[in-house]
C-alpha positions in Angstrom: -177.7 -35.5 -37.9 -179.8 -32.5 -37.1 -181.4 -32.2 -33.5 -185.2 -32.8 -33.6 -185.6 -30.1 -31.2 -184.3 -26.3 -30.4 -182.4 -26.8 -27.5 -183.3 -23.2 -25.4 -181.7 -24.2 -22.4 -177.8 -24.7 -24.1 -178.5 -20.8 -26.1 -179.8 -19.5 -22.5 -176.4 -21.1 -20.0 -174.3 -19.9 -23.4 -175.6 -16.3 -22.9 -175.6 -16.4 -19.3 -171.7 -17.3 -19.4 -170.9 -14.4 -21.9 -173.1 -11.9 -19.7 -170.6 -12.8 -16.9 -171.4 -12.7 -13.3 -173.8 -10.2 -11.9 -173.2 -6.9 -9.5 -172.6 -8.1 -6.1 -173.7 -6.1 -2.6 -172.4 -6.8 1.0 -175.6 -5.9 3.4 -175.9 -7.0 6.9 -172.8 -9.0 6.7 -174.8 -11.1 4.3 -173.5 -11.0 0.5 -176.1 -11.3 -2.5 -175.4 -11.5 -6.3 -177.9 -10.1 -8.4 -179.2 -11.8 -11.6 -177.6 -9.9 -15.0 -181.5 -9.6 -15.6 -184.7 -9.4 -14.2 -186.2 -12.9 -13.7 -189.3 -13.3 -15.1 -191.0 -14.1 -11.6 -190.0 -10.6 -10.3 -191.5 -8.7 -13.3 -194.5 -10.5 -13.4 -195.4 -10.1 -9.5 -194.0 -6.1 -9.6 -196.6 -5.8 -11.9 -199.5 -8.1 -10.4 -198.9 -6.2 -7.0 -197.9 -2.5 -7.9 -200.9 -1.5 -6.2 -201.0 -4.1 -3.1 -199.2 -2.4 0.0 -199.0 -5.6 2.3 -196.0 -7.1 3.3 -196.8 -10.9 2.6 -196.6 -9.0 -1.2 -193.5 -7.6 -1.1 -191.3 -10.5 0.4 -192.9 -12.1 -2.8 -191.5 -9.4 -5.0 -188.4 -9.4 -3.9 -187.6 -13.5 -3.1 -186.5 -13.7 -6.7 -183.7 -11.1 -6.4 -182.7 -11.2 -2.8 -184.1 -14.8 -1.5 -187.5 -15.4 0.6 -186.3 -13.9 4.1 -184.3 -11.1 2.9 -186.9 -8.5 4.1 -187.4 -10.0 7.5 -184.0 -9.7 7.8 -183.2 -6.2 7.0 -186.0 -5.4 9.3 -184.5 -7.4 12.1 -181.2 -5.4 11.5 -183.1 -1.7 11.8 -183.0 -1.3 8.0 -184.6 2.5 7.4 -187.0 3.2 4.8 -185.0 5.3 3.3 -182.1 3.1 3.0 -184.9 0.2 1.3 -185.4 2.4 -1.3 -181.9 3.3 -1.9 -181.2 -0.7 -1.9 -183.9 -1.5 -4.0 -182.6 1.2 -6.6 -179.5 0.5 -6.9 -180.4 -2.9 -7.6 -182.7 -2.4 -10.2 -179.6 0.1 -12.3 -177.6 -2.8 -11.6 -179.0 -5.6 -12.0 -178.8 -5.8 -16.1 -175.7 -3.8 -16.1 -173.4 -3.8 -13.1 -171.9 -0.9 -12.5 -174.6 1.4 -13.4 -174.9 3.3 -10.3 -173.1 3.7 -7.5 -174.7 3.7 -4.0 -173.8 7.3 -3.3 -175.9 8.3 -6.9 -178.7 6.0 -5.9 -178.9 7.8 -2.7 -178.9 10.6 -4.5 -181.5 9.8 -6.8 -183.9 8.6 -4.1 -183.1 11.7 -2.3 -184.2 13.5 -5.1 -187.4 11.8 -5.8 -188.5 11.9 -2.1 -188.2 15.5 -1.9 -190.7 16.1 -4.9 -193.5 13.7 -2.9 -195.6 15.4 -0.2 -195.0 14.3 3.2 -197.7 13.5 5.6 -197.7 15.8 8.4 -195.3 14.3 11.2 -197.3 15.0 14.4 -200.6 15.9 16.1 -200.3 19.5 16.0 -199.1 19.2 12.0 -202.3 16.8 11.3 -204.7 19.4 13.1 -203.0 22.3 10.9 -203.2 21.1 7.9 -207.4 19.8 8.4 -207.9 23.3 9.6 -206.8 24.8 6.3 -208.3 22.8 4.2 -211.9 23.7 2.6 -214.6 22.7 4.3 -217.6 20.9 1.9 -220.7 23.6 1.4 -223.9 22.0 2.2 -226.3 22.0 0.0 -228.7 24.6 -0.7 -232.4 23.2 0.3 -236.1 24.8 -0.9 -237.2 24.2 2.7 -239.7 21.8 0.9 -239.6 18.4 2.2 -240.1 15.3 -0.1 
């Protein structure tokens, strides 16, 4: 007797056991699996909050993949900014096919793309320079008439 309904969730654990387990990372003397794809809840909020810059955003971006306090750990433990982005890449090469990229290529990578970004100026004297070069706005020309 034929089913009177598709049955989506024994096609999706069937492909999920073929795909295998997916890439796992130590970090902090915590260990996290990553999903063998994005979840859908990850995609949709990268998208919704590309723009956002708050943290309250990000933990919510990356809950799906890491787990809710993932970031306030990694802060805790001193994580750099540089070494976020080279965790965050390496994840995403990963995460649909392990293996992808090592950490040394991600660092790499990240490297890379950072030194093709302008950097703000790193002090006082820096910030002062770089105002004093730029243009200054012309005022405009007036008919000495007043309205």
């Amino acid at each position: 007797m034929a089913s009177d309904f598709a049955d989506f969730d024994a096609f999706f654990a069937e492909r999920k056991a073929e795909r295998g387990p997916g890439a796992r990372l130590r970090l902090y003397d915590r260990d996290y699996e990553l999903p063998t794809e994005a979840p859908l809840a990850f995609v949709l909020l990268s998208e919704s909050m590309a723009d956002r810059q708050d943290v309250g955003a990000l933990r919510e971006v990356l809950a799906p993949i890491f787990g809710a306090d993932a970031l306030d750990e990694w802060a805790a433990a001193g994580m750099a900014d540089s070494e976020f982005e080279i965790v965050l890449h390496w994840a995403a090469a990963n995460m649909a096919s392990p293996g992808a990229l090592t950490i040394a290529d991600a660092a790499r990578e990240v490297a890379e793309a950072d030194a093709g970004k302008a950097r703000p100026p790193a002090n006082r004297a820096e910030r002062r320079a770089a105002v004093k070069t730029q243009p200054k706005p012309r005022k405009r020309a007036t008919t000495g008439a007043r309205s």
